[in-house]
N, C-alpha and C positions, 0 to 999 in steps of 0.2 A: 403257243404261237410259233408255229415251223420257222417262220420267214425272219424271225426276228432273233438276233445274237449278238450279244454283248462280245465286247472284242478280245476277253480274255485268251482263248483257245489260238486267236488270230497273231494275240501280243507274243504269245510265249512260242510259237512257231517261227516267227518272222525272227526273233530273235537268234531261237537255235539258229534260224536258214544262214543269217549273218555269219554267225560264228564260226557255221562249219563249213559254208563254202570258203569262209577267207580262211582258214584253216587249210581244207584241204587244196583252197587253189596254191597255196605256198608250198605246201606237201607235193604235191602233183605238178607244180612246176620243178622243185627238188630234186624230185626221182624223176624226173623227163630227163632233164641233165645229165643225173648219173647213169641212167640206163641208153642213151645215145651213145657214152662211153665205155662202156664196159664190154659189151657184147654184141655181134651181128642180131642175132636170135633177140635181144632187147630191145631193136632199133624202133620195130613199128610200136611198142607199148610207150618208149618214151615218147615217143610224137603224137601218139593217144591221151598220154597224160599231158602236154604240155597245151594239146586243145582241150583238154576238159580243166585244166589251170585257167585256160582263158575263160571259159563258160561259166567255173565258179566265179570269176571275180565279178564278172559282168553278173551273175545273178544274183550276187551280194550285194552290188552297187540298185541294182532294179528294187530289192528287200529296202535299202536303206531309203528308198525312195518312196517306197509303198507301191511301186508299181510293177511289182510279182503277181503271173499268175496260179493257180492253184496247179494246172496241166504243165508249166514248166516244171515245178519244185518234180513234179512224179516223173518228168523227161528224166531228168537231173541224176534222180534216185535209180531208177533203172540203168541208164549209163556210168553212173558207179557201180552198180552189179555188175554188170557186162564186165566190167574194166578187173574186177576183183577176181574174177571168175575165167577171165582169160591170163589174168597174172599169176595166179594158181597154177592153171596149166600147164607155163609156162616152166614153172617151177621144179626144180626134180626130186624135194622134197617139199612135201605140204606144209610142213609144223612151221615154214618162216612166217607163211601167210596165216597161219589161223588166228591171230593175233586181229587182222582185219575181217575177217570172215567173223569172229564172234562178236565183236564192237556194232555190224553193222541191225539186225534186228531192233535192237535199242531206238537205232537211228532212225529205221522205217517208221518206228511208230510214232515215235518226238514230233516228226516231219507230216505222215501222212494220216496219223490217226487209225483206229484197232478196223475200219472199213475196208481203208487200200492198201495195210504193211501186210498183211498175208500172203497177198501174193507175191511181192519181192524176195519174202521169207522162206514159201515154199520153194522157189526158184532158187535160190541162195544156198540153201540145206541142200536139193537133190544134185544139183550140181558139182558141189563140195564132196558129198557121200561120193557119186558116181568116178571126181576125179581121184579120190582114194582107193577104191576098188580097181583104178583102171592100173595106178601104180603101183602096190602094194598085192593086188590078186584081189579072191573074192574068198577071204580070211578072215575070222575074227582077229584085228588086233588090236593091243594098245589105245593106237591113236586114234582108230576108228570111233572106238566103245566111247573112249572120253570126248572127242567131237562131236558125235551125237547127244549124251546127254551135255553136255555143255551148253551146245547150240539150246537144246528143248531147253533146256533150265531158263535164260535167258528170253526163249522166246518168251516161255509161260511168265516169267517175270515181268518181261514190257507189256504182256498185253493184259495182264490183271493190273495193272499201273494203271496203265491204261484207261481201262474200262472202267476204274472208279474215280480217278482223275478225270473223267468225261460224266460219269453220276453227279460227282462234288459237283460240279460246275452247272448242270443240269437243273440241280437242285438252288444252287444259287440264285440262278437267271431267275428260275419263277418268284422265290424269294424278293428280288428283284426287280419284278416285273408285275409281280400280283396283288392284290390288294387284298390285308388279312383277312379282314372283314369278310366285306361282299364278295371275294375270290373272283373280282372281274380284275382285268387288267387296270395297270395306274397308267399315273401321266407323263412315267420314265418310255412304258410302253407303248403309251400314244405315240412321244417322241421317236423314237423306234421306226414305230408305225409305218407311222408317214416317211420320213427318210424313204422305207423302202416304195410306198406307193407312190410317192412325189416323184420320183426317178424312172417311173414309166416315159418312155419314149412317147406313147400314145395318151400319157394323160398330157405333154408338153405340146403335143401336135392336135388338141383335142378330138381326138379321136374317142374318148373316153370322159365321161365327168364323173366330179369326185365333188360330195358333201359332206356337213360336217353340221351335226344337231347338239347344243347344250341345253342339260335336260336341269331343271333344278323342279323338287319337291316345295308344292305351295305349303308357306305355313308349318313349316318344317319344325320349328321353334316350340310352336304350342303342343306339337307330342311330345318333344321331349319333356316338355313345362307339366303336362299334365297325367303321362302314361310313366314315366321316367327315359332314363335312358336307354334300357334293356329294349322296350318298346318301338324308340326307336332305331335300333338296328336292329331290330327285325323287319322294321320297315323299310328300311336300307335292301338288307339282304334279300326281299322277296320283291321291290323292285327292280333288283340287278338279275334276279332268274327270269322275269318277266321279260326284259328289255332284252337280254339274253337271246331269250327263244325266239322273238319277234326279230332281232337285226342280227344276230348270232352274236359267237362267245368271242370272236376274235376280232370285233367289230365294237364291243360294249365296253367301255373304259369311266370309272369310277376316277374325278381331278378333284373334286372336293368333298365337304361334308356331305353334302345332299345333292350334288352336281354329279352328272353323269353325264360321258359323251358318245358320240355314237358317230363313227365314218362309215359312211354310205358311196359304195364302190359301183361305178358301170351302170350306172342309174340316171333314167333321165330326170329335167326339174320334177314334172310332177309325180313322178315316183318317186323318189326324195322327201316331198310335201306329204305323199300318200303314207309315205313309212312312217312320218313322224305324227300326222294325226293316228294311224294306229297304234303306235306307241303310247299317244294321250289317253287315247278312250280307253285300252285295255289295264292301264292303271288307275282310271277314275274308275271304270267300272269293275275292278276288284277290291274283293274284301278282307285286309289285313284285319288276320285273327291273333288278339295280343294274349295276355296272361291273364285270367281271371273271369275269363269269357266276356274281354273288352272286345269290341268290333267296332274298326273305325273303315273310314271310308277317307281316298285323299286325292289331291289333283296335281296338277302339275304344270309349267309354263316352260315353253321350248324356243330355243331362237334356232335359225338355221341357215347356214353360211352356203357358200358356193367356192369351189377354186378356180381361180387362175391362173394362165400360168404364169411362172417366177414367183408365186405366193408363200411367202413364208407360214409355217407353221403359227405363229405367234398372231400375226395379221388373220388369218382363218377362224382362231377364236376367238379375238376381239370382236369382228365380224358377226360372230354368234353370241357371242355373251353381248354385245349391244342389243339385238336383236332380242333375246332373250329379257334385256331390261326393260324392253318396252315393253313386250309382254305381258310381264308382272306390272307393270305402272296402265295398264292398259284392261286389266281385270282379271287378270290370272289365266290359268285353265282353257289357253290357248300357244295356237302353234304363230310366229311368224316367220315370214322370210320377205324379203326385200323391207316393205316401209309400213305392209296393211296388214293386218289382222287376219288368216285366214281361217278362225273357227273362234266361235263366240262362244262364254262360259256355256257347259252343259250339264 
C-alpha cells in the first residue's frame, strides 16, 4: 500500500530536524558574532551564518509545530552545504573544517533518507576533494588520502544504516498493516486508508464519490462447526483472493472474522452496486475445495454505504454494517444499499 505510512520515519526525522536546527541555529548565530569580529575576509560568512541562525530556528519552531515541509528541510540542507563549503574555502587550512565536513553525510541521511542524501554527499566530497587539490597541489597527501577514506567510510556507513533502518521499518508497516491470515490488508489499514482518501480535495467538493461495502460470510459458524477450523480459513483465505482480484489488493480489507471491507474509489452509485453484486455472485458461485475432498459451496450478505462529506470513518461503517444487518435479517445472499434489497437469494 504505497500511499499508506505509519509515522515512524516522519517521528524520528522531525525530531533530528529539532535538534539540529536549534543546535546549529545557536552555533551559526555563535560563529556569526565571532566571525563579524575577527576579520574583513569573515564579514560576509558571519552574516550568512547569522541568516541561516535565523532560518534554523524558524524551522525548528515550523517542526515543533508539525508544519515543516519536506522541500524546506532539503532548502535547509543544501544551504548548510553551501555555507560549509564556502567556509572551507575560506579557510587557509582545510584540517579546522573537516571536522564539519565529515559530521555532515550522517546528517543527509537522518534528515533526507538513502533517495535525496547522495546528492548533497556527492557535492560535499567533490567540493572538499577539489578545495584540497587547489591548496595543497595535485599531490598525494596525508590529508587528502585520510579525507577521502574517512568521508567514504562514513558515507557507506550512513547509508547501509540506512538502507536497513528503511527495510526494518518496511517490514513493520506490513506487519502492521496486514492481515496474517488472509494477507489482505486490516482495519489499522483501512484507518490509514481513508485518512488519505478522505483528504481529497475533490472527494470534499464532490467531484468524486467514494463507497464502502461490508462483506460478511453467511453461516460462517457452521463450517467451522462441521469442517473444522482449518477449513475455515481456507475459506477466509480464498475469499480474500477472490474479492482481491475483483475490487483489487489495495482496496480489500479483512476488520473481522468473516468480515471483509472493500472502498470503492471514483465510481459512480451504480457501479458501486454493480461491484458488490459481482463480488456476491463470484463467491456464491465458487467452489471451496477443503481436505478430504469436502466441497462446499457458500454465500454471502453485503451492506454498502455511501460518503459524505465531513463523514467520519467510523459513521461510514456503521452505515454499512446496518445495511449489512438487514441483509442477513432479510434472507442472506444479498446486496443492500439505502433501505431495499437489491438482489434476492440465488
Amino acid at each position: 500500500m504505497k500511499n499508506i505510512e505509519l509515522n515512524s520515519t516522519y517521528n524520528l526525522r522531525r525530531v533530528v530536524l529539532i535538534g539540529m536546527c536549534t543546535l546549529l541555529g545557536c552555533l551559526s548565530f555563535l560563529l556569526g558574532i565571532i566571525n563579524l569580529s575577527i576579520a574583513a575576509k569573515w564579514i560576509t560568512l558571519g552574516f550568512i551564518e547569522l541568516f541561516y541562525a535565523l532560518c534554523s530556528f524558524t524551522l525548528a519552531v515550523l517542526a515543533v509545530k508539525r508544519r515543516h515541509q519536506f522541500w524546506q528541510v532539503i532548502l535547509y540542507i543544501f544551504a548548510l552545504t553551501v555555507i560549509v563549503i564556502y567556509a572551507v574555502s575560506l579557510s587557509k587550512t582545510i584540517g579546522s573544517m573537516i571536522c564539519w565536513v565529515l559530521v555532515l553525510p550522517t546528517v543527509y541521511y537522518l534528515l533526507l533518507g538513502k533517495k535525496f542524501a547522495n546528492l548533497p554527499v556527492i557535492i560535499l566530497f567533490s567540493a572538499v576533494v577539489a578545495d584540497i587539490i587547489g591548496k595543497y597541489g595535485f599531490t598525494v597527501n596525508p590529508l587528502l588520502v585520510n579525507f577521502i577514506f574517512s568521508y567514504l567510510l562514513i558515507w557507506a556507513v550512513s547509508h547501509i544504516y540506512e538502507k536497513n533502518r528503511a527495510n526494518s521499518e518496511a517490514k513493520l508497516q506490513k506487519l502492521a498493516l496486514q492481515d496474517p491470515l488472509t494477507l489482505s490488508y486490516n482495519r489499522l489499514a483501512l484507518t490509514k486508508y481513508f485518512e488519505n482518501v478522505g483528504s481529497k480535495p475533490s472527494l470534499q467538493e464532490l467531484d468524486e464519490e467514494l463507497h464502502l461495502l461490508i462483506l460478511d460470510i453467511d453461516f460462517f459458524k457452521q463450517v467451522n462447526d462441521e469442517y473444522g477450523h482449518e477449513a475455515g480459513d481456507t475459506v477466509l483465505q480464498e475469499c480474500a483472493k477472490i474479492i482481491s482480484r475483483i475490487a483489487g489488493d489495495k482496496q480489500t480489507f479483512r476488520i473481522g472474522g468473516e468480515e471483509f471491507c472493500v472502498m470503492i474509489e471514483n465510481k459512480k452509485q451504480d457501479e458501486a452496486i454493480a461491484l458488490a453484486q459481482l463480488i456476491r455472485t463470484k463467491l456464491a458461485q465458487h467452489t471451496f475445495r477443503l481436505a478430504e475432498q469436502d466441497n462446499i459451496n457458500i454465500t454471502v450478505s453485503i451492506g454498502l454505504s455511501n460518503y459524505q462529506p465531513g463523514m467520519a470513518l467510523p459513521s461510514l461503517l456503521r452505515q454499512a454494517d446496518q445495511r449489512l444487518y438487514r441483509a442477513k435479517h432479510t434472507g442472506r445472499n444479498q446486496v443492500i444499499y439505502h433501505n431495499a434489497p437489491l438482489a434476492a437469494s440465488a
